[in-house]
Every structure is written in structure tokens, then in C-alpha cells.
C-alpha positions in Angstrom: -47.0 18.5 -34.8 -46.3 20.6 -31.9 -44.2 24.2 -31.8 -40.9 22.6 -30.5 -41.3 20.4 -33.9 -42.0 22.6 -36.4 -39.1 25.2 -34.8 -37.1 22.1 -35.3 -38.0 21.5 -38.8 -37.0 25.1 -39.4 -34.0 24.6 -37.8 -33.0 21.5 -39.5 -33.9 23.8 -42.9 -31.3 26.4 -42.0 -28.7 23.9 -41.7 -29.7 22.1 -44.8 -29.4 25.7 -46.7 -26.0 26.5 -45.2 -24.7 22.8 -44.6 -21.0 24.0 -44.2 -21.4 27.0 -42.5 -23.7 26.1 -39.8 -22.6 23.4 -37.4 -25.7 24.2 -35.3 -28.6 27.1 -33.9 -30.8 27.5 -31.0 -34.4 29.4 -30.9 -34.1 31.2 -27.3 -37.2 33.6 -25.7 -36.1 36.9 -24.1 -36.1 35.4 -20.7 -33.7 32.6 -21.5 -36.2 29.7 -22.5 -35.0 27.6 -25.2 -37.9 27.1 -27.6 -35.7 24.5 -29.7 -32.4 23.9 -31.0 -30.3 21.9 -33.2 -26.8 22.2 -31.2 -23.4 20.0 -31.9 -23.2 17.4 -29.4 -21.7 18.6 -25.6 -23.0 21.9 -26.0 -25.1 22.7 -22.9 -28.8 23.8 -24.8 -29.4 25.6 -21.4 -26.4 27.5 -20.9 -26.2 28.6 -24.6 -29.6 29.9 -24.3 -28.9 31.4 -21.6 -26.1 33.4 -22.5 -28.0 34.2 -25.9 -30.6 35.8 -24.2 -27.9 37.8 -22.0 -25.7 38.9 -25.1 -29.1 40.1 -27.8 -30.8 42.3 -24.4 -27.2 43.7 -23.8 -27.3 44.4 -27.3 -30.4 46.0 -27.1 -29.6 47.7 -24.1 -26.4 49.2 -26.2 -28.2 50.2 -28.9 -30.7 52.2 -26.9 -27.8 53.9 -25.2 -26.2 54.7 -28.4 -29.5 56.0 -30.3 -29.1 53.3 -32.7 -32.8 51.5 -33.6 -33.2 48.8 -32.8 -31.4 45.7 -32.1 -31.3 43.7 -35.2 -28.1 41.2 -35.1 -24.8 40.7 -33.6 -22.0 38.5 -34.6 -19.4 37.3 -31.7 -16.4 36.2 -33.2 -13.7 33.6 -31.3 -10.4 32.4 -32.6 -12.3 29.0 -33.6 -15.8 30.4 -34.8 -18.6 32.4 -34.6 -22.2 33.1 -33.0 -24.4 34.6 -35.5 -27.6 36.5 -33.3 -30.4 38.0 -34.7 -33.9 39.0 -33.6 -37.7 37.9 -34.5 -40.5 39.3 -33.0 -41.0 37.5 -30.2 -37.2 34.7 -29.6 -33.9 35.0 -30.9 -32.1 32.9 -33.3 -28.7 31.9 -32.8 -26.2 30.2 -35.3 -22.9 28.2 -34.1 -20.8 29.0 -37.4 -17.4 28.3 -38.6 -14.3 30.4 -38.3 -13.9 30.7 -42.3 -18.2 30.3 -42.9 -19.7 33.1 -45.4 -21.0 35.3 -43.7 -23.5 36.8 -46.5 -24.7 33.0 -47.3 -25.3 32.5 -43.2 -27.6 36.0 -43.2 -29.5 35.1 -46.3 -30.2 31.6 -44.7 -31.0 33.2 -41.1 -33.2 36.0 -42.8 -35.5 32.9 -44.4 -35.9 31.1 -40.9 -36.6 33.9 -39.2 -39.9 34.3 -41.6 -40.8 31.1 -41.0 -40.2 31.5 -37.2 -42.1 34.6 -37.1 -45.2 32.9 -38.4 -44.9 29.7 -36.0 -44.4 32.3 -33.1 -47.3 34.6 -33.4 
């Protein structure tokens, strides 16, 4: 099974663990580069993960600036749902969420998947 697959898998996981609070997620290196993702149908895999990458290194950028630590997660919220971002070692993993999704049940889910990308992207 190759690395695009088992990201996948993991993917696929996240969603099963948070089945009404996900609707989908994307896997995105620093420089753009979408390792995987699992994205609702008419969602543009290359401009999301572009605009992923943009969004977590300005939010790295910030929290350098401000003295902060580092970067660990951002949430952008619109009038019709949210983008859940957080940081592995070496990608980012995003989450297209609901407008009224739990939050807590989301960061538990993303916290297991980012383990499990963590090993797969050594």
C-alpha cells in the first residue's frame, strides 16, 4: 500500500470517528503539496491545500511575532462552517467541519490522526 493510501485510510478513520462533524480533511506539506485528502465533492484539492499551507505558515509567522510557541492549531470560522488546522511534524491536517460540529469531539479525533500521520510521515 503506498503513502497516499495509508494517509487516506487515516483520513477515512477521522471521518468514521467524527461522522457528523467532519464532512471532509486534507493532508497538505508546508509548500502546498497535497499528500491526500478526503474533500466533499467540488472542492478544488489544489486550491484548498494551497490556501492551507498559506493560512498554518501565517500562523506560524504570527505566533513567532507574538512570542507565542509554536504554532499548534487554528480554527477559521465562516457563517456556514469551519476549517479546523493543526500541525504534525512534517504536513498539516485540515478538517472541513460543520457550523454547529463539537469542537472538543473534532480535536480529540484530529489529535488520534495526527499520531498515526506522524508515524506514516517520518
Amino acid at each position: 500500500m503506498s503513502l497516499s493510501e495509508r494517509i487516506l485510510n487515516i483520513l477515512k478513520e477521522l471521518k468514521d470517528n467524527a461522522a457528523e462533524e467532519i464532512e471532509g480533511s486534507i493532508v497538505v506539506r508546508s509548500d502546498g503539496l497535497v499528500v491526500s485528502s478526503l474533500l466533499p465533492k467540488g472542492v478544488e484539492e489544489k486550491k484548498i491545500g494551497s490556501m492551507v499551507a498559506s493560512i498554518a505558515r501565517s500562523s506560524e509567522r504570527v505566533c513567532d511575532e507574538l512570542k507565542s510557541g509554536e504554532f499548534t492549531q487554528v480554527i477559521v470560522e465562516g457563517s456556514n462552517g469551519k476549517l479546523v488546522l493543526s500541525k504534525t511534524k512534517r504536513a498539516f491536517l485540515g478538517a472541513l467541519v460543520k457550523k454547529d460540529a463539537n469542537i472538543g469531539l473534532v480535536l480529540i479525533g484530529m489529535e488520534k490522526a495526527k499520531e498515526l500521520l506522524e508515524n506514516e510521515l517520518r
